[in-house]
Backbone as CSV, one residue per row, in Angstrom:
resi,resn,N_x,N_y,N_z,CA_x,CA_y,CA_z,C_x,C_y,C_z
1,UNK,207.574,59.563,47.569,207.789,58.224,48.063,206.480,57.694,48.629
2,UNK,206.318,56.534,48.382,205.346,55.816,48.871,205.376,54.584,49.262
3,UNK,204.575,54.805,50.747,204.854,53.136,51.612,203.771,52.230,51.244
4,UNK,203.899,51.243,51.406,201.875,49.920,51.155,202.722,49.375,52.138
5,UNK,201.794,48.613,53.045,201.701,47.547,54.003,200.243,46.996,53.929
6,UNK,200.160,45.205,53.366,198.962,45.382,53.198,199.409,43.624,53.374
7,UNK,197.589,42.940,53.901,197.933,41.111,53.631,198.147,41.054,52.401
8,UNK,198.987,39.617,52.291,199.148,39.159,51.410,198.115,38.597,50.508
9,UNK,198.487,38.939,48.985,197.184,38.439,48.453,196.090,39.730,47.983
10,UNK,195.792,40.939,48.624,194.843,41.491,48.929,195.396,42.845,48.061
11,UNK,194.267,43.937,48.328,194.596,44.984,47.861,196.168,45.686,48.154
12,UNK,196.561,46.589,47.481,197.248,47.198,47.962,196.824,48.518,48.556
13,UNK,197.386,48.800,50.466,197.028,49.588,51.083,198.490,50.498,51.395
14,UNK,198.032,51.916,51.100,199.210,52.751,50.797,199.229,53.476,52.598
15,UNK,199.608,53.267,53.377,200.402,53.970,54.529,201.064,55.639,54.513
16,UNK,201.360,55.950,55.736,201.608,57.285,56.012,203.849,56.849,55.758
17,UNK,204.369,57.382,55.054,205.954,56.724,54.838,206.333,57.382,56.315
18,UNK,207.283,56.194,57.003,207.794,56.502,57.990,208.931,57.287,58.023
19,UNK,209.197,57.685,59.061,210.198,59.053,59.621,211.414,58.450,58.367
20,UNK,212.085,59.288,58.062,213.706,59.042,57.669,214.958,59.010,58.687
21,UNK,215.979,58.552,58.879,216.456,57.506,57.944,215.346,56.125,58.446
22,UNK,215.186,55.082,57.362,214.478,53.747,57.702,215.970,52.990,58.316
23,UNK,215.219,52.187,59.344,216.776,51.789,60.405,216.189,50.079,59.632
24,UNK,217.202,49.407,58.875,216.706,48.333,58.279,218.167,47.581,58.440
25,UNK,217.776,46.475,59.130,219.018,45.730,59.532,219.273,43.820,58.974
26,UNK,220.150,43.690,58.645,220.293,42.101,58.358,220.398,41.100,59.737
27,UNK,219.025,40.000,59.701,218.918,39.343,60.776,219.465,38.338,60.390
28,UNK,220.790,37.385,61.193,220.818,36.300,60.967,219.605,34.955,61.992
29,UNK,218.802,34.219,61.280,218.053,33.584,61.661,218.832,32.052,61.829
30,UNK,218.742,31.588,62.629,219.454,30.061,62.824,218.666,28.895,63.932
31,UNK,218.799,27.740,63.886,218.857,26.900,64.963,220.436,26.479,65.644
32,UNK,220.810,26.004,66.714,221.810,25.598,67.140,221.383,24.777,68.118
33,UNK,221.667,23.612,68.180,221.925,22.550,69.511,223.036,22.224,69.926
34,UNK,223.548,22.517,71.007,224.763,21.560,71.732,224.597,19.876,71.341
35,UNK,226.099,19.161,71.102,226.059,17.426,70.641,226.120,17.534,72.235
36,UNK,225.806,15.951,72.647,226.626,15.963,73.985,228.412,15.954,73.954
37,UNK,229.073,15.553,73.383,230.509,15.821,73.313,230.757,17.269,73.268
38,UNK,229.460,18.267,73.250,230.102,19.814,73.530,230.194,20.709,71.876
39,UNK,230.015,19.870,70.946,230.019,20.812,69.642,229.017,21.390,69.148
40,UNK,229.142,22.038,68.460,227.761,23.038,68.335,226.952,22.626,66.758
41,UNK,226.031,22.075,67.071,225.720,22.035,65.494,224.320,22.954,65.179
42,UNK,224.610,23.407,63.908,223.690,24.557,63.435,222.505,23.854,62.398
43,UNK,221.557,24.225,62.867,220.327,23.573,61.830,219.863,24.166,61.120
44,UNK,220.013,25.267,61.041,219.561,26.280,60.187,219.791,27.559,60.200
45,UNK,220.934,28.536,59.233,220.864,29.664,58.712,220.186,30.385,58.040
46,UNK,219.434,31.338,57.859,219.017,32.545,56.752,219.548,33.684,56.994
47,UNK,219.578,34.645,56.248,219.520,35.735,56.763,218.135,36.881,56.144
48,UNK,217.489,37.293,56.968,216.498,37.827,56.635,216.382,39.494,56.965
49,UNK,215.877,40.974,56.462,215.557,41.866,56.704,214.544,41.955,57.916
50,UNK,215.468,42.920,58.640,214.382,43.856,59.992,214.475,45.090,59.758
51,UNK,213.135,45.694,59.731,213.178,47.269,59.507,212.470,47.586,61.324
52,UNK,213.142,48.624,61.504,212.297,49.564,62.912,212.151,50.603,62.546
53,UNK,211.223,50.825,62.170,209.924,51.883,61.836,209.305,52.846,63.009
54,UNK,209.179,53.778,62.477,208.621,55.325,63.334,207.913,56.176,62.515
55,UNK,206.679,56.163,62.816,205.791,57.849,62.156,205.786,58.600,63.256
56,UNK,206.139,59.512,62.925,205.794,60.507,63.822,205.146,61.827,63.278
57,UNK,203.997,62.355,63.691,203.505,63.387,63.353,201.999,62.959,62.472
58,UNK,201.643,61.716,62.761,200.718,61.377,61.669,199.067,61.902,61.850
59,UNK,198.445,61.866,61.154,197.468,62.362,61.356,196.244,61.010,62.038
60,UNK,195.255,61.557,62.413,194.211,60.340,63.309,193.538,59.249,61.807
61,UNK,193.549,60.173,60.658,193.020,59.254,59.368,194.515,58.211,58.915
62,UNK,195.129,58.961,59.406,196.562,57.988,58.604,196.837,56.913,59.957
63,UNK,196.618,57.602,60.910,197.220,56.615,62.068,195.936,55.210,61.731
64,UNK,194.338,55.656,61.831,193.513,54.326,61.439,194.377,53.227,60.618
65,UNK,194.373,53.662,59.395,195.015,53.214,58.383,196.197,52.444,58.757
66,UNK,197.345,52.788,58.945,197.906,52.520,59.791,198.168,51.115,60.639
67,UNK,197.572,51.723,61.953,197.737,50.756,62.996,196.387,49.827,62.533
68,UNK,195.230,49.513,61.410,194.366,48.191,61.065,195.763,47.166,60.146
69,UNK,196.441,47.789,59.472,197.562,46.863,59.025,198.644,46.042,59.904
70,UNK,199.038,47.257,60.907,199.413,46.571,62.045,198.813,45.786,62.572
71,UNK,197.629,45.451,63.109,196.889,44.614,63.874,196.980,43.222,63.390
72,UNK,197.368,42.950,62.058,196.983,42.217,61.375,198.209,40.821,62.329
73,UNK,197.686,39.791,61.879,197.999,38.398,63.009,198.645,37.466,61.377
74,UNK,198.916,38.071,60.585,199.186,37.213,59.808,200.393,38.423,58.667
75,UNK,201.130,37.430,57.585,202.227,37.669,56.796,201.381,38.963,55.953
76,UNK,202.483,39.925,55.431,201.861,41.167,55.063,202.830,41.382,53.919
77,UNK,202.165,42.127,52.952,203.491,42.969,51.874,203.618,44.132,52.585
78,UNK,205.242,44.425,52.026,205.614,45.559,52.780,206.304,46.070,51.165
79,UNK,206.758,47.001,50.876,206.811,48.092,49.897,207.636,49.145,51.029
80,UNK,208.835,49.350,51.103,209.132,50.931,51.676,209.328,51.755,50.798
81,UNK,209.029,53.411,51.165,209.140,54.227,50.615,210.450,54.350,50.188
82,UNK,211.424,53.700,49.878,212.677,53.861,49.194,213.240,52.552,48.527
83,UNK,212.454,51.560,48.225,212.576,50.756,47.560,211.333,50.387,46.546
84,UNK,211.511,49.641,45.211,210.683,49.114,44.650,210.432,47.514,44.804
85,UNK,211.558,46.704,45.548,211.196,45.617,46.294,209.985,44.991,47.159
86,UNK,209.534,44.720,46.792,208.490,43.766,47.891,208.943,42.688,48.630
87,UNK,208.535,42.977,50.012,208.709,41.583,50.986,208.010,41.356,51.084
88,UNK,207.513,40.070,51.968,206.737,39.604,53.212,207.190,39.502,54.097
89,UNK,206.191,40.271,55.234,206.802,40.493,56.354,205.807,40.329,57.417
90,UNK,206.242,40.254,58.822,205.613,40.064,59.877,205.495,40.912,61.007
91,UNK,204.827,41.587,61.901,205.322,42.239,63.289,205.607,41.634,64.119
92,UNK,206.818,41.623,64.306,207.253,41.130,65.278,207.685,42.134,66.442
93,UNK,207.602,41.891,68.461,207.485,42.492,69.020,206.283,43.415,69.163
94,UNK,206.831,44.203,70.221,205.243,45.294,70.204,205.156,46.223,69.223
95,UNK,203.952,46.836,69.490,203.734,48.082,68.412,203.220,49.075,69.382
96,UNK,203.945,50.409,69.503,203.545,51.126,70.477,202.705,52.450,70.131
97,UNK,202.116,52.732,70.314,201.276,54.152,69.379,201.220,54.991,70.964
98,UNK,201.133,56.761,70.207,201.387,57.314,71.132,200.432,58.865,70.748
99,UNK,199.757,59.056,71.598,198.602,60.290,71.216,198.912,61.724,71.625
100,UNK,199.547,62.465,70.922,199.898,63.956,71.882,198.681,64.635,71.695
101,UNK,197.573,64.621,71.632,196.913,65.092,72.397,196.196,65.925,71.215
102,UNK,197.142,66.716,70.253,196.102,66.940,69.242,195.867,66.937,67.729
103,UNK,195.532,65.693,67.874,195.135,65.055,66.424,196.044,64.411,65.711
104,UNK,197.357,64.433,66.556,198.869,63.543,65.927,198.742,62.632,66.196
105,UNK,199.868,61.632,65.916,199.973,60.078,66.594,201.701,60.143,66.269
106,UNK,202.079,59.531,67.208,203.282,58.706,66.770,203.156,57.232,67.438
107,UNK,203.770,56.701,66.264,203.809,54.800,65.874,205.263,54.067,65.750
108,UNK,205.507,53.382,66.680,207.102,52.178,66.231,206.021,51.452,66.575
109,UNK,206.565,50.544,65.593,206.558,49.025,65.300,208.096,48.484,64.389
110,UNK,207.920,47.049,64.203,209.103,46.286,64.207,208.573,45.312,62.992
111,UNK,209.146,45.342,61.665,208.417,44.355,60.895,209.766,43.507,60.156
112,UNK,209.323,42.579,60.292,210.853,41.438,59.750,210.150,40.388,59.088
113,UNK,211.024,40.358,57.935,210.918,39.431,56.569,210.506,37.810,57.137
114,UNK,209.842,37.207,56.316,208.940,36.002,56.494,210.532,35.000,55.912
């Protein structure tokens, strides 16, 4: 199996595949305003993919790799290791990286469909 997370547009950059199971959830995305008479009107539905992602055990060359894709401030392809689908996707929330001390990393981050 093999993960890419990479900008859009650009090479494809192949990643360390995150822990199993991938926790990938359906977001409903919407607007809603109250009328003043009290009814609710909706401006907008989608429903879009959220994956929450975990490496754990990665190495300091895979974590680089890695967390420079994370950094990224803009829309990304995402590829998971158990699909042949491509999204675009975004980080949304934090991204937390975590150093035990020798030569591992563990990584959550949060990436949801554009």
């Amino acid at each position: 199996m093999t993960t890419k997370l990479y900008r859009v547009g650009q090479a494809a950059v192949t990643v360390a595949d995150p822990q199993a199971p991938l926790r990938k959830t359906r977001v409903r995305v919407q607007g809603q305003q109250r009328a003043l008479d009290g009814t609710m009107n909706t401006l907008h539905v989608a429903l879009k993919w959220r994956w929450q992602l975990e490496w754990r055990g990665i190495s300091s060359a895979q974590y680089t790799t890695l967390w420079t894709e994370l950094e990224r401030q803009e829309s990304m392809t995402f590829i998971a290791p158990d699909a042949a689908t491509t999204y675009t996707v975004v980080v949304v929330g934090d991204v937390t990286a975590l150093d035990n001390g020798f030569g591992q990393f563990d990584v959550y981050a949060t990436l949801e469909e554009v």
